[in-house]
C-alpha beads as a LAMMPS data file, in Angstrom:
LAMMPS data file: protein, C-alpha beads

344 atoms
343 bonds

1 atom types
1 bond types

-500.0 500.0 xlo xhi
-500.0 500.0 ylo yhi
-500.0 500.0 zlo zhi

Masses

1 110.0

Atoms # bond

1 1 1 78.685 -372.068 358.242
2 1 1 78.631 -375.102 360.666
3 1 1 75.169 -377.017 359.979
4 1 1 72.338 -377.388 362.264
5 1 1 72.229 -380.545 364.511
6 1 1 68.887 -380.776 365.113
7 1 1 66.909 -383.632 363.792
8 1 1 64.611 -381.594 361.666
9 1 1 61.746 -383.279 359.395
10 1 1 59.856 -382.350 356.714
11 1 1 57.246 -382.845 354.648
12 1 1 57.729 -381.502 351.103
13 1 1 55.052 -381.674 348.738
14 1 1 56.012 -380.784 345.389
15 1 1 55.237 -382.424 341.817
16 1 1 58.681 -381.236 340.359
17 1 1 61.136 -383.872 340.549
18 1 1 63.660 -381.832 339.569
19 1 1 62.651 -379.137 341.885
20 1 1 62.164 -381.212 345.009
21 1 1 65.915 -382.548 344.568
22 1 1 67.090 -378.886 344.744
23 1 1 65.332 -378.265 347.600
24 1 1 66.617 -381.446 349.494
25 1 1 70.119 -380.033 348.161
26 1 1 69.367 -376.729 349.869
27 1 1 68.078 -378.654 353.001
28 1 1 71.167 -380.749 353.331
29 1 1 74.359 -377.945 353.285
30 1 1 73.110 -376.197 356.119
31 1 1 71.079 -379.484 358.322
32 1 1 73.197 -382.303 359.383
33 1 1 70.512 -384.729 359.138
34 1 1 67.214 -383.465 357.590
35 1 1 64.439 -385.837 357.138
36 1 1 62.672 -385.259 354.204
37 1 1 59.325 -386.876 353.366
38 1 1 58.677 -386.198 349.986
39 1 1 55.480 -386.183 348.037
40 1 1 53.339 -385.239 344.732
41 1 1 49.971 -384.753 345.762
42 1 1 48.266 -382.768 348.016
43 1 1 46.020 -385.669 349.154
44 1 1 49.181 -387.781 349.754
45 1 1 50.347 -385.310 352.513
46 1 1 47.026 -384.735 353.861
47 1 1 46.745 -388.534 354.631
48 1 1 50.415 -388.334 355.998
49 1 1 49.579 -385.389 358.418
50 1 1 46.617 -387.320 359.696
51 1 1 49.176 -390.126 360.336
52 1 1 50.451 -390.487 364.054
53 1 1 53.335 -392.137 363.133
54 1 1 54.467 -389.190 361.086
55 1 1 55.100 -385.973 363.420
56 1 1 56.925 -383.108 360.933
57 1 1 58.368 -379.537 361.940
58 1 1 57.345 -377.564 358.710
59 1 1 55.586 -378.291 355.507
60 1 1 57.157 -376.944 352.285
61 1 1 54.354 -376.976 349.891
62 1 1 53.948 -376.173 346.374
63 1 1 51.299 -374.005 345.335
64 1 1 50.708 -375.847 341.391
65 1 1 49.915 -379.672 342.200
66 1 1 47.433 -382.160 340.101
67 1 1 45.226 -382.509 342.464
68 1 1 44.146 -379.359 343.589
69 1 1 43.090 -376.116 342.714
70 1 1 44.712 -373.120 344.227
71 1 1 41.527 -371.518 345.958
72 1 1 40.448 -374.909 347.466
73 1 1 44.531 -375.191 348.591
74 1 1 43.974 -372.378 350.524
75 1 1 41.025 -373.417 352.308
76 1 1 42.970 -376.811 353.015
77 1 1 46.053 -375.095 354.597
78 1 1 43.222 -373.094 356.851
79 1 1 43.123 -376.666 358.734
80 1 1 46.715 -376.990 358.824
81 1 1 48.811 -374.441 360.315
82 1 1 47.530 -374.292 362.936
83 1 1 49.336 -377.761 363.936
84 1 1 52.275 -376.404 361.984
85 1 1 54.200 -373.892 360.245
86 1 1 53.848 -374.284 356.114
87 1 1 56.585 -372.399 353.908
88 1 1 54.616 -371.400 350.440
89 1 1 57.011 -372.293 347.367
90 1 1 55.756 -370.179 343.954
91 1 1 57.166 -369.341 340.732
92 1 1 56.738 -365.708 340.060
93 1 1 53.144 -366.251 338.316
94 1 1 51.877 -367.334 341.552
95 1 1 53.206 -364.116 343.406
96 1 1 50.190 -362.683 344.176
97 1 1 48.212 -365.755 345.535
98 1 1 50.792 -366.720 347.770
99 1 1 50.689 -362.948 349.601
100 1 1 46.917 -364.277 349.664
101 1 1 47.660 -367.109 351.515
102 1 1 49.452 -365.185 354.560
103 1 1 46.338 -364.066 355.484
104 1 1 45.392 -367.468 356.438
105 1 1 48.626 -368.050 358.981
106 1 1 51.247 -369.620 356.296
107 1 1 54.545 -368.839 357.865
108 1 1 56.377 -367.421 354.555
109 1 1 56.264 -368.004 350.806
110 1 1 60.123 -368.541 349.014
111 1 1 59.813 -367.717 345.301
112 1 1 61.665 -370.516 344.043
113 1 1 63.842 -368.711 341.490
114 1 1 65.261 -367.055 344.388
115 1 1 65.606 -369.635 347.044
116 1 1 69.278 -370.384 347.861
117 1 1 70.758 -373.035 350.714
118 1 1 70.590 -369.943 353.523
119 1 1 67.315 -368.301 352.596
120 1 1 65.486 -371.664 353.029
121 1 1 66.947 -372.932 355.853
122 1 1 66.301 -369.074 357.504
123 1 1 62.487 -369.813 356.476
124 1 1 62.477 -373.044 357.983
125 1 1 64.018 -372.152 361.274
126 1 1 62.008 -368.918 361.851
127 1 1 59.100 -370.477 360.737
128 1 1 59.465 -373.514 363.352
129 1 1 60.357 -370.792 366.273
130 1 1 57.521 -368.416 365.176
131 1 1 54.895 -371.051 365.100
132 1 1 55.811 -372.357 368.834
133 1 1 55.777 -369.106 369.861
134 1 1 52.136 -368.416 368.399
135 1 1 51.080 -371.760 369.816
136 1 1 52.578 -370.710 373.316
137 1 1 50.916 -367.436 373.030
138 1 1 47.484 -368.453 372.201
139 1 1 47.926 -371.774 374.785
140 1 1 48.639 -368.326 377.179
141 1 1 45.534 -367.044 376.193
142 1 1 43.436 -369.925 376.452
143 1 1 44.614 -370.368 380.449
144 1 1 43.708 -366.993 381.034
145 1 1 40.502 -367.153 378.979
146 1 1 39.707 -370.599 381.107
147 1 1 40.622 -368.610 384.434
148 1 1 37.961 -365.382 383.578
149 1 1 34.949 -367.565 382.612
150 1 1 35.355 -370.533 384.862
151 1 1 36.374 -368.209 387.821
152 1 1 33.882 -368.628 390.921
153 1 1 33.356 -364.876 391.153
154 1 1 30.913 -362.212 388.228
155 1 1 33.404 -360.691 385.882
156 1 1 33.038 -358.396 382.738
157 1 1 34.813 -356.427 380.761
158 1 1 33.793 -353.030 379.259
159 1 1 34.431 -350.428 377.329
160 1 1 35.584 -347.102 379.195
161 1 1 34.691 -344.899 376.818
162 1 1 30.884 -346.272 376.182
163 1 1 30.883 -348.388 379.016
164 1 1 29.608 -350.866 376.884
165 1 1 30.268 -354.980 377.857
166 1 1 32.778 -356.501 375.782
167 1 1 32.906 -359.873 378.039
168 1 1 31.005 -361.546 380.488
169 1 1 31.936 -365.071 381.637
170 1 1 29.459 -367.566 383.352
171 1 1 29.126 -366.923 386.646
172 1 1 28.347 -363.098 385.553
173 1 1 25.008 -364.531 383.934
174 1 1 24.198 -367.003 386.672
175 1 1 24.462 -364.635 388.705
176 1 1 22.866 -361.293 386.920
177 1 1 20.279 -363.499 385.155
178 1 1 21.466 -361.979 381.813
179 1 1 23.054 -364.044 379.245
180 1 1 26.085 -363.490 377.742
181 1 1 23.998 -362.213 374.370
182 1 1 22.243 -359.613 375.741
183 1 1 25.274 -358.396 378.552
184 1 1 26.835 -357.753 374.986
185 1 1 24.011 -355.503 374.433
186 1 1 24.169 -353.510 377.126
187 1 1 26.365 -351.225 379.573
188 1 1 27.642 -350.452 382.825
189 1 1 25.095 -348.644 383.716
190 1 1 22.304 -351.398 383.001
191 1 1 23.541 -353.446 386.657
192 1 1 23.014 -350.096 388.819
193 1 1 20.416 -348.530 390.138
194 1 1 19.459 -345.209 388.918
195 1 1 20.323 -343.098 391.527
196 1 1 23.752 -345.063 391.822
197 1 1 25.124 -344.373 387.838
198 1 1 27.134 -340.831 389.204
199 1 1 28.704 -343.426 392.219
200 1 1 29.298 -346.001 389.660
201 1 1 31.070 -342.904 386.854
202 1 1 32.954 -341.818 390.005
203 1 1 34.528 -345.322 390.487
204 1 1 35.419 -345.611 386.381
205 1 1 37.169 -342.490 386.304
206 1 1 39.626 -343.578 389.711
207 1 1 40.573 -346.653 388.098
208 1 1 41.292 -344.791 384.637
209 1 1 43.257 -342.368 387.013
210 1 1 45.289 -345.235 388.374
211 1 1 43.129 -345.248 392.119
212 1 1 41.532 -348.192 392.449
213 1 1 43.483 -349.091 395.480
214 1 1 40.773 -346.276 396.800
215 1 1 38.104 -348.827 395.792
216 1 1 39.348 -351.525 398.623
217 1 1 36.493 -352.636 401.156
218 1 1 33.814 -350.385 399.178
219 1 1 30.491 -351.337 399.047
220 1 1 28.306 -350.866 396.038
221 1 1 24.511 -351.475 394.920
222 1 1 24.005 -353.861 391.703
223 1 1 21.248 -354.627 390.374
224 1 1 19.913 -358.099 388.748
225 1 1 17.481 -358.911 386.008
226 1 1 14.529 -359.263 388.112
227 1 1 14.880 -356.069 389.729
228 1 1 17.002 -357.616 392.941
229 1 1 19.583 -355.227 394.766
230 1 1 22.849 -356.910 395.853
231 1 1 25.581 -355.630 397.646
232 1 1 29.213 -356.441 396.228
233 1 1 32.681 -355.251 396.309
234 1 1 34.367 -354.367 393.481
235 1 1 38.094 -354.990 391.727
236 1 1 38.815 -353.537 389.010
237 1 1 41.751 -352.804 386.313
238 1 1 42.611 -350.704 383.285
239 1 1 43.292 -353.393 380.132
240 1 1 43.928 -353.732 376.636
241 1 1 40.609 -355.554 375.288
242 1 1 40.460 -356.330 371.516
243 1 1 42.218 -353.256 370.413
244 1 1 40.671 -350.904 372.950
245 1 1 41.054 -349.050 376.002
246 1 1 39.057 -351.629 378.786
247 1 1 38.795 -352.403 382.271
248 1 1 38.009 -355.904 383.858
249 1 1 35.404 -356.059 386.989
250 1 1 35.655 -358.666 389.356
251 1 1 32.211 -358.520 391.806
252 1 1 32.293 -360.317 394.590
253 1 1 28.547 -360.974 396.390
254 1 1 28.679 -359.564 399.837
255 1 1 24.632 -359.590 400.631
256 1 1 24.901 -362.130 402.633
257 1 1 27.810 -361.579 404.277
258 1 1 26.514 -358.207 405.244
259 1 1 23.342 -359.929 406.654
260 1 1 25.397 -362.050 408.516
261 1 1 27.436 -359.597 410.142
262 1 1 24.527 -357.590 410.911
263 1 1 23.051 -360.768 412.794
264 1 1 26.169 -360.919 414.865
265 1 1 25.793 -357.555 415.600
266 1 1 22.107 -357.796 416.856
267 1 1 23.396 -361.241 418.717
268 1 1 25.616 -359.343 420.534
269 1 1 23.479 -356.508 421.749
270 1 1 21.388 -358.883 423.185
271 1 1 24.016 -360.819 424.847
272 1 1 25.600 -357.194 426.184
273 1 1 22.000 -356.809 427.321
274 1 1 21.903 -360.142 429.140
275 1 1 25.365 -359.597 430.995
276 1 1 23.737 -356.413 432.796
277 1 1 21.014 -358.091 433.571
278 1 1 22.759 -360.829 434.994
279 1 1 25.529 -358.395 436.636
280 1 1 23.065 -355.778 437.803
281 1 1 19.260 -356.908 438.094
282 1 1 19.522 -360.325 439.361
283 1 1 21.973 -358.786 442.508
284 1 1 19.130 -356.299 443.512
285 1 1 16.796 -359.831 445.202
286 1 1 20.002 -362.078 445.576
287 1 1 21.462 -359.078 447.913
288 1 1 17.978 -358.685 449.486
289 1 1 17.998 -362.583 449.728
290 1 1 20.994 -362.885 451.523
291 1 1 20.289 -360.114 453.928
292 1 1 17.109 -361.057 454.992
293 1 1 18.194 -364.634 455.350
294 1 1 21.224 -363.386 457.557
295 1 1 18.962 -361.252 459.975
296 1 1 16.590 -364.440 460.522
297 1 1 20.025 -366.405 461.824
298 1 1 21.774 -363.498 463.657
299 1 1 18.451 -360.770 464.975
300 1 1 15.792 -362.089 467.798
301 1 1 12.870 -361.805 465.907
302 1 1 9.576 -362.676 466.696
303 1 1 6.956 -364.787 465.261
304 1 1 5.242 -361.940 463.376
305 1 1 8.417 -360.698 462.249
306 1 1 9.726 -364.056 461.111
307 1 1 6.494 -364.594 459.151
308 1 1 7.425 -361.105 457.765
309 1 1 10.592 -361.743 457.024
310 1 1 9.511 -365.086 455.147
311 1 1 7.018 -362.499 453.053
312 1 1 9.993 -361.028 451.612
313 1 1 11.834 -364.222 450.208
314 1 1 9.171 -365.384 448.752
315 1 1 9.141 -362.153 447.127
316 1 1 12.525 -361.827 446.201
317 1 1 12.922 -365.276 445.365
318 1 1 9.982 -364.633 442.639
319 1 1 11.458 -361.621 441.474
320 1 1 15.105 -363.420 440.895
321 1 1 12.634 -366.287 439.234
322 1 1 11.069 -363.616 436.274
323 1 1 14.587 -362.137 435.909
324 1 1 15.541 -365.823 434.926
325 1 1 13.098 -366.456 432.977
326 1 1 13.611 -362.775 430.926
327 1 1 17.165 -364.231 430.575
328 1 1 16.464 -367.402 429.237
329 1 1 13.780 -365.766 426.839
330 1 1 16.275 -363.570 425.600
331 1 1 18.891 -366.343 425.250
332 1 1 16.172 -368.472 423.142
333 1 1 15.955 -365.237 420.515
334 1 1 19.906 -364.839 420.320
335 1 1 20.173 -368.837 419.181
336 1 1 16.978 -369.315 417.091
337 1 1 18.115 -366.147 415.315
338 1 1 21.988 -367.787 414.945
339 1 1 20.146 -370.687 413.450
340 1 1 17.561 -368.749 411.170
341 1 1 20.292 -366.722 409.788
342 1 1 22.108 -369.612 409.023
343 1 1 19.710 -370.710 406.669
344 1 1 20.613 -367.966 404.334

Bonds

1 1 1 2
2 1 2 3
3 1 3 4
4 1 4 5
5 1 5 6
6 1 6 7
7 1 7 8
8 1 8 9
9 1 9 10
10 1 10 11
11 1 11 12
12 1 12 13
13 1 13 14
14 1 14 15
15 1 15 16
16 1 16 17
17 1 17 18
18 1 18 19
19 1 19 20
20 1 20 21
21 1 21 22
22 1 22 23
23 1 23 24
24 1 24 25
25 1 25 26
26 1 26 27
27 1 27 28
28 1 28 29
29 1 29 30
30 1 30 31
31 1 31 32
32 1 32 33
33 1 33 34
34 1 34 35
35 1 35 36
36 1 36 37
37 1 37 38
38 1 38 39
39 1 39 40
40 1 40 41
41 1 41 42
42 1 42 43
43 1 43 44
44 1 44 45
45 1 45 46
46 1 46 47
47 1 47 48
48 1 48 49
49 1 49 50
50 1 50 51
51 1 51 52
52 1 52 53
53 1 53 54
54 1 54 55
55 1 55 56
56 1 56 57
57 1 57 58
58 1 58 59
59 1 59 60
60 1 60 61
61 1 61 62
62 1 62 63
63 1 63 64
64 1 64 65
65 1 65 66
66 1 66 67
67 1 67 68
68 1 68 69
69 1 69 70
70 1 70 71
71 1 71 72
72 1 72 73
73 1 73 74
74 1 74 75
75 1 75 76
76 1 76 77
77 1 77 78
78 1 78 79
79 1 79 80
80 1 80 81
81 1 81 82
82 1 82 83
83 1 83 84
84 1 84 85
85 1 85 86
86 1 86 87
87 1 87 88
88 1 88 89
89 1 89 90
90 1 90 91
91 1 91 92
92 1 92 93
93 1 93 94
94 1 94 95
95 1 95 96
96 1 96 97
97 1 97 98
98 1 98 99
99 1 99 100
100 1 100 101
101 1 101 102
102 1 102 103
103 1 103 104
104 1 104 105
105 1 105 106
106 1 106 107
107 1 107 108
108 1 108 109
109 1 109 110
110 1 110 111
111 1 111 112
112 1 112 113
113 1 113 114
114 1 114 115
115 1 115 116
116 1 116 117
117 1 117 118
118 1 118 119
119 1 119 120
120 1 120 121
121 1 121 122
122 1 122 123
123 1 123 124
124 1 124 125
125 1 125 126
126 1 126 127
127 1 127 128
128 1 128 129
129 1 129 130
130 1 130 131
131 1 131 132
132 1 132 133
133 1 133 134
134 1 134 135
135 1 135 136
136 1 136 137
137 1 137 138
138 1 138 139
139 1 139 140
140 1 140 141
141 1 141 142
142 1 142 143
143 1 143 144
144 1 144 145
145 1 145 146
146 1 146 147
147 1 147 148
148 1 148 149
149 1 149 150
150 1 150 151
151 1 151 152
152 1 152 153
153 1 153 154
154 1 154 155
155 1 155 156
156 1 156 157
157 1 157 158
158 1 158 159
159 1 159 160
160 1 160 161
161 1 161 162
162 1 162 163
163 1 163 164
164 1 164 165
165 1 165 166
166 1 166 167
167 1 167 168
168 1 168 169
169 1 169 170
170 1 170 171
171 1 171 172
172 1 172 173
173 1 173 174
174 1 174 175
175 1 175 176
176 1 176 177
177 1 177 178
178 1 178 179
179 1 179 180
180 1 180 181
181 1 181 182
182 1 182 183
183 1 183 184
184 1 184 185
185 1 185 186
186 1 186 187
187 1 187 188
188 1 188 189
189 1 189 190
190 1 190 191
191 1 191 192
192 1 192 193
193 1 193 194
194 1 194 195
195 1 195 196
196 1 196 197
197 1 197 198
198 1 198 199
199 1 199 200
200 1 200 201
201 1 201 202
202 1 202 203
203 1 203 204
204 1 204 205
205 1 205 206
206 1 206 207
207 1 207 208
208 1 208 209
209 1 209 210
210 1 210 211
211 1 211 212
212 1 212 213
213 1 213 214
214 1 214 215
215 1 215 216
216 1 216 217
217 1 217 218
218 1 218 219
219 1 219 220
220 1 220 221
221 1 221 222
222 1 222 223
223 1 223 224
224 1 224 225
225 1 225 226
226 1 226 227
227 1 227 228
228 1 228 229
229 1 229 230
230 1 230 231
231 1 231 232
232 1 232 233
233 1 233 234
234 1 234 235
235 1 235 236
236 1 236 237
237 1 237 238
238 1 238 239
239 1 239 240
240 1 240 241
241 1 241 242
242 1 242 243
243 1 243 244
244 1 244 245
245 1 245 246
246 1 246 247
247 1 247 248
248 1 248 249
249 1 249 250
250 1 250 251
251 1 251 252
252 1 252 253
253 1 253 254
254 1 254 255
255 1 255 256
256 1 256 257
257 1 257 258
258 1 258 259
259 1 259 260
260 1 260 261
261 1 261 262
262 1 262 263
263 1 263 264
264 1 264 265
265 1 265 266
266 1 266 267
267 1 267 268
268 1 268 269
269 1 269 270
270 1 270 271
271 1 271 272
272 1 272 273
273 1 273 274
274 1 274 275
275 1 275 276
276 1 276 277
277 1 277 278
278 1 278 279
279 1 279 280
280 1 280 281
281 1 281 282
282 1 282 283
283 1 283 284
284 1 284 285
285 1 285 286
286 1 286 287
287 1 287 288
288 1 288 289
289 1 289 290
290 1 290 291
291 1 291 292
292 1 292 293
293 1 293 294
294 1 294 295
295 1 295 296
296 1 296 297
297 1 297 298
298 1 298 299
299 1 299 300
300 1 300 301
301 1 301 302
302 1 302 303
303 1 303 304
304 1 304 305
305 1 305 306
306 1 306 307
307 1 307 308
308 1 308 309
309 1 309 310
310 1 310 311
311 1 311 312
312 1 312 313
313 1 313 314
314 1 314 315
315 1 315 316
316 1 316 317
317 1 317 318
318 1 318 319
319 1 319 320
320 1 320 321
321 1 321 322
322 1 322 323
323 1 323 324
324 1 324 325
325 1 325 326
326 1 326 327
327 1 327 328
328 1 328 329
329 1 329 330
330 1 330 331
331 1 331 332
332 1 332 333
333 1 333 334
334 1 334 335
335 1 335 336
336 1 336 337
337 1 337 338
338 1 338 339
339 1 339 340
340 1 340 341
341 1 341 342
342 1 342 343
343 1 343 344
């Protein structure tokens, strides 16, 4: 079998002379050049691994050494592997307590009686790949656990069966005024109105069926802490949560929006209402205006008739002067109520 290449080092720590050279054997028929940094205390490779001049792929580490008792060995390696994998090594009277110390994240335990050139270098390769891809795993999770509680938006998970919470992240208790204790306390049903928990069932069971495309542009009622109705929109989708059946909720806080748009919508009746006026009302007195005013130049009127005549612009023009003014009134409303609802 052609030997690995890769520049592999390790720390063994192991108070058997005699066993740490057949280890380094082992290490050497199938690694081209393995770095072995060997040592006979437990203390000795703790100050080595706290060393940043000293980087290592895999720790092989006895489980009998002088300095250390075997319970207190296990709470060590707690604090190591997750830097790195460790490979147990145990005679067969430490069986037991090295299936112990699995539970803890060591990467495998040889029993040295049986360890052979290909079994350890097996241990230490699948160790080394298993550990990065642990490390890239729970890196994974970490991104996506930094993207649901630092995301801008409220979102929870919960339960679909109980509807219980089983995560909230920050912007969920800014926003509910709950904190993240007491959302764990509650359910769904806790951030609706009464009369809205058979809309709210209704919307859990068509994204269990798969339908939560059906949910798109929805609006819903939530309700706060304080008693406060909101109006959001709701994404959500079926997970896997911690071993059960979940879905994830992403609200996003439309209240204002809506308040906005109904604004516009007001604005622009008024506006509508303005264009009549100015296409309809305000031609009744110009027309009248411009009529009278071309009689006077064209028609032989009389004194009397003239002074009549004048009677009537001055009433039209008066008339065209309040229809103006109703304009402009109207016009004040439609801005100071753009700039009062933009102070929401």
């Amino acid at each position: 079998m052609k030997r690995d290449e890769r520049p592999l080092r390790l720390l063994l720590v192991e108070d058997n002379p005699g066993d740490a050279l057949l280890v380094e054997e082992y290490l050497e028929e199938l690694i081209l050049r393995p770095e072995v940094v060997h040592v006979q205390r437990f203390n000795d490779a703790v100050q080595l691994l706290q060393d940043e001049n000293y980087q290592f792929d895999t720790i092989l580490l006895d489980l009998s050494l002088p300095d250390i008792y075997k319970e207190e060995l296990i709470q060590q390696i707690d604090d190591i592997v997750g830097k790195l994998p460790v490979i147990i090594l145990t005679g067969y009277g430490d069986l037991d307590f090295a299936v112990k110390s699995l539970s803890v994240g060591v990467s495998d335990y040889l029993v040295k009686d049986t360890i052979n050139a290909l079994v350890l270098y097996k241990s230490v390769v699948y160790s080394i790949e298993r550990h990065r891809f642990i490390r890239s795993l729970r890196e994974s999770e970490k991104r996506y656990m930094n993207l649901f509680e630092l995301n801008p938006s409220p979102m929870w998970v919960f339960d679909t069966d109980s509807l219980e919470f089983l995560e909230a992240n920050q912007t969920a208790e800014k926003i509910y005024g709950y904190t993240k204790k007491e959302f764990l306390k509650m359910t769904l049903k806790e951030i609706r109105p009464s009369e809205d928990i058979p809309i709210m069932q209704e919307v859990v069971n068509r994204t269990i069926a798969g339908k939560n495309s059906s949910l798109q542009d929805e609006i819903y009622r939530h309700q706060k802490k304080d008693g406060t109705i909101i109006k959001v929109e709701i994404r959500n989708n079926v997970i896997e949560f911690k071993n059960k059946k979940a879905i994830i909720a992403i609200a996003t806080d439309v209240t204002e929006k809506l308040l906005q748009l109904k604004a516009i919508e007001q604005q622009n009746k008024q506006l509508r209402e303005i264009a009549w006026m100015q296409a309809h009302v305000v031609r009744a007195p110009v027309a009248r205006l411009l009529g009278i005013i071309d009689l006077m130049k064209t028609g032989e009127l009389n004194l009397a008739e003239k002074e009549e005549m004048l009677e009537y612009v001055l009433s039209s023009a008066e008339e065209l002067d309040q229809i103006i003014r109703d304009i402009i009134n109207k016009s004040e409303t439609v801005f100071t109520s753009d700039e009062g609802e933009s102070r929401l």
